[in-house]
N, CA and C atoms as a LAMMPS dump frame, in Angstrom:
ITEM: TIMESTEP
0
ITEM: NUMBER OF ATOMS
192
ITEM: BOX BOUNDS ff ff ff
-5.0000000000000000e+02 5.0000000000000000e+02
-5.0000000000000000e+02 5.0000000000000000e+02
-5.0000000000000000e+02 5.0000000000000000e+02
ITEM: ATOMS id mol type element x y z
1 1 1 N -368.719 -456.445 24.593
2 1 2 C -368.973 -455.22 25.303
3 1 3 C -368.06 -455.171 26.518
4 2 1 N -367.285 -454.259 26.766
5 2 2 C -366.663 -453.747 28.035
6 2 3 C -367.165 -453.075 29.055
7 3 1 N -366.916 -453.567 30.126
8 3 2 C -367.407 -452.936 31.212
9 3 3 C -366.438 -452.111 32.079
10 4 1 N -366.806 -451.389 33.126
11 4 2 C -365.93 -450.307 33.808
12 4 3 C -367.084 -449.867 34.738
13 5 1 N -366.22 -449.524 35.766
14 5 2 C -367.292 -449.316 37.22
15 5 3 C -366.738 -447.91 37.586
16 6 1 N -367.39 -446.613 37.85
17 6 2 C -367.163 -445.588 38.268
18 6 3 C -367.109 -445.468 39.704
19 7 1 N -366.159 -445.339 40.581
20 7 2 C -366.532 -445.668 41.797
21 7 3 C -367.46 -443.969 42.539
22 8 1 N -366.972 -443.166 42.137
23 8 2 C -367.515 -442.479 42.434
24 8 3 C -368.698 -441.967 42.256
25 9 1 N -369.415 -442.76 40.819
26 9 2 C -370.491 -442.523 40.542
27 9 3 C -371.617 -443.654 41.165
28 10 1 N -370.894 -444.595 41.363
29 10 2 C -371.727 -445.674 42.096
30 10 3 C -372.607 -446.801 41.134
31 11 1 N -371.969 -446.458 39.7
32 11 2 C -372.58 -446.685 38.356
33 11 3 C -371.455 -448.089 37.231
34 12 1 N -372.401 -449.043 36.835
35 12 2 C -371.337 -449.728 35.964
36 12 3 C -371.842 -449.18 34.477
37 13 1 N -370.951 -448.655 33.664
38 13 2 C -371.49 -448.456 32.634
39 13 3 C -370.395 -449.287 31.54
40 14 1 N -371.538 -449.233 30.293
41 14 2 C -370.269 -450.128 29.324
42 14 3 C -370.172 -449.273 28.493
43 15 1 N -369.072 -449.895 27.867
44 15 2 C -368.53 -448.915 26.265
45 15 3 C -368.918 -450.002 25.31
46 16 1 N -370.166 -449.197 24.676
47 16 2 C -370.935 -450.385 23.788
48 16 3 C -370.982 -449.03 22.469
49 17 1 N -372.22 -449.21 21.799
50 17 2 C -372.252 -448.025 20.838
51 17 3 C -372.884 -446.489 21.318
52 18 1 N -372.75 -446.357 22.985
53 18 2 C -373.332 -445.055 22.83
54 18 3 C -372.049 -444.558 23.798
55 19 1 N -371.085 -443.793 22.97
56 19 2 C -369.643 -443.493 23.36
57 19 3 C -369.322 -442.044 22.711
58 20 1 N -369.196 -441.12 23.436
59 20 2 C -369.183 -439.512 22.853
60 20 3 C -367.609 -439.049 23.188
61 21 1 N -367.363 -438.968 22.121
62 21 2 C -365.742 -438.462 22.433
63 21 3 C -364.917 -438.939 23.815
64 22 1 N -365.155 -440.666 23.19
65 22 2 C -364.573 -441.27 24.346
66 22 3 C -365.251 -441.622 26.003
67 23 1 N -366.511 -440.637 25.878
68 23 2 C -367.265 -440.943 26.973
69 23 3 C -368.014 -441.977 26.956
70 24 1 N -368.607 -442.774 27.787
71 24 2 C -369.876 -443.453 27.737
72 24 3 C -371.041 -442.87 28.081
73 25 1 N -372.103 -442.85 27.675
74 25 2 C -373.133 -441.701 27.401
75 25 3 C -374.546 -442.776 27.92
76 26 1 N -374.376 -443.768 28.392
77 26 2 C -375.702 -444.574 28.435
78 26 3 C -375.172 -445.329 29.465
79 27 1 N -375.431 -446.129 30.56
80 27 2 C -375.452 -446.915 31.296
81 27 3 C -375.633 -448.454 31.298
82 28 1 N -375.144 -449.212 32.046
83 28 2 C -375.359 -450.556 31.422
84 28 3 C -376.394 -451.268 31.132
85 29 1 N -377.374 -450.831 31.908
86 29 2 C -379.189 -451.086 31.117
87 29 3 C -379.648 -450.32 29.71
88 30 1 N -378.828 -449.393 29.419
89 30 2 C -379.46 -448.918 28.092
90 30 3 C -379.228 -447.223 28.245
91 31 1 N -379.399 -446.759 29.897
92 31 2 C -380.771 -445.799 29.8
93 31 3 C -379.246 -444.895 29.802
94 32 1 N -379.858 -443.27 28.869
95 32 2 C -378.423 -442.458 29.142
96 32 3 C -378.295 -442.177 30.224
97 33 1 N -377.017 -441.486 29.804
98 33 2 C -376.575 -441.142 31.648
99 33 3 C -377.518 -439.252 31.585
100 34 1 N -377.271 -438.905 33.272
101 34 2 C -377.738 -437.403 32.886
102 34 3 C -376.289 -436.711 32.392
103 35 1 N -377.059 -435.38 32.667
104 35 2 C -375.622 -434.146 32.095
105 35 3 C -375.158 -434.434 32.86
106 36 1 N -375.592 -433.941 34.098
107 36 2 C -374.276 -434.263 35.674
108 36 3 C -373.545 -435.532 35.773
109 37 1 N -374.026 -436.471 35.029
110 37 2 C -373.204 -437.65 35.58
111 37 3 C -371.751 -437.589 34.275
112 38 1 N -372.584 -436.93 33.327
113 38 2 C -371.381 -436.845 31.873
114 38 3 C -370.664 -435.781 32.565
115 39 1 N -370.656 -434.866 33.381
116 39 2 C -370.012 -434.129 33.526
117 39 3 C -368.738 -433.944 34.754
118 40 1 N -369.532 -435.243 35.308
119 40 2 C -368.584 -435.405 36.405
120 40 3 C -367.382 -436.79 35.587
121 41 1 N -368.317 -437.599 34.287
122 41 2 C -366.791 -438.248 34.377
123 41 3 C -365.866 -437.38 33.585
124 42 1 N -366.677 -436.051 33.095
125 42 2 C -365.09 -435.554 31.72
126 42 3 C -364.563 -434.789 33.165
127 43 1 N -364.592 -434.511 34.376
128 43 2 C -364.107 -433.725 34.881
129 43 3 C -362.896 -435.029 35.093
130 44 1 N -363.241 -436.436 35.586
131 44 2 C -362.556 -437.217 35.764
132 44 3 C -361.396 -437.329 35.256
133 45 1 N -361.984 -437.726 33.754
134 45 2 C -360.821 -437.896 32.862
135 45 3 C -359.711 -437.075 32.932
136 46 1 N -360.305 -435.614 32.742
137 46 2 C -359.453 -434.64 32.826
138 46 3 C -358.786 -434.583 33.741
139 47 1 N -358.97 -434.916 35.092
140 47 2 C -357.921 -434.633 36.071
141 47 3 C -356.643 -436.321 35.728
142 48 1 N -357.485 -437.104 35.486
143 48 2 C -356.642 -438.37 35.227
144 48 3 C -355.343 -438.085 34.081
145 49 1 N -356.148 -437.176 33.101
146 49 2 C -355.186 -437.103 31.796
147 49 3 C -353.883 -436.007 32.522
148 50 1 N -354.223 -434.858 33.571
149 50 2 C -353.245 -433.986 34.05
150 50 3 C -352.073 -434.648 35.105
151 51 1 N -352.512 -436.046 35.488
152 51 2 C -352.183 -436.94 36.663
153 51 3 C -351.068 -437.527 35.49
154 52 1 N -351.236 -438.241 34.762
155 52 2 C -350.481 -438.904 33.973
156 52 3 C -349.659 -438.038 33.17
157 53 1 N -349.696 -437.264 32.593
158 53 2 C -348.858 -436.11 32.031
159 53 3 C -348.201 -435.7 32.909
160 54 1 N -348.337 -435.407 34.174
161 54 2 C -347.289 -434.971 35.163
162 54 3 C -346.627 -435.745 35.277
163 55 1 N -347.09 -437.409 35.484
164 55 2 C -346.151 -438.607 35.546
165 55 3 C -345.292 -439.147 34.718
166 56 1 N -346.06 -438.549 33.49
167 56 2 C -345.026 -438.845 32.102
168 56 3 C -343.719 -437.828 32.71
169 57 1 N -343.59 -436.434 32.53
170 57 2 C -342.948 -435.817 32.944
171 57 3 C -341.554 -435.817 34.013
172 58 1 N -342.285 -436.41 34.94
173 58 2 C -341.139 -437.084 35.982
174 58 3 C -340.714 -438.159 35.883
175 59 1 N -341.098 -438.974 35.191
176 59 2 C -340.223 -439.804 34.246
177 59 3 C -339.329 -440.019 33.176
178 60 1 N -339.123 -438.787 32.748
179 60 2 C -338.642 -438.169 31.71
180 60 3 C -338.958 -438.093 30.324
181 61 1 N -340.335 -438.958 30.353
182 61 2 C -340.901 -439.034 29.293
183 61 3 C -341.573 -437.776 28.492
184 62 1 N -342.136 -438.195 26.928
185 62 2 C -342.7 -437.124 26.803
186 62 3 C -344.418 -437.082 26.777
187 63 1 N -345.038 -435.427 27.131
188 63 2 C -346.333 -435.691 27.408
189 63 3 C -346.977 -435.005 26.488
190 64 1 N -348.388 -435.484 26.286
191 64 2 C -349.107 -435.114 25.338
192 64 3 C -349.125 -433.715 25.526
């Protein structure tokens, strides 16, 4: 099992079997997460995935 610490959520959650299109959906005791907390990490991701695509970019690479 992998672990990962949200800093902003204040939360360690793992990527075990409760994983929703890449999210982690349950917390490291078991219990799910709420909507708000799923919703604040896809906002995450999403800004992470626009962060790196820009970086691909100015690197001359290509981006998804």
């Amino acid at each position: 099992m992998h672990r990962m610490t949200c800093s902003n959520l204040n939360q360690t959650i793992h990527l075990g079997p409760g994983i929703f299109q890449g999210m982690p959906t349950h917390d490291v005791e078991g219990k799910e997460l709420s909507k708000s907390a799923l919703k604040k990490l896809s906002k995450q991701y999403e800004q992470q995935e626009k962060k790196h695509s820009e970086y691909l970019q100015s690197q001359g690479g290509d981006a998804k």
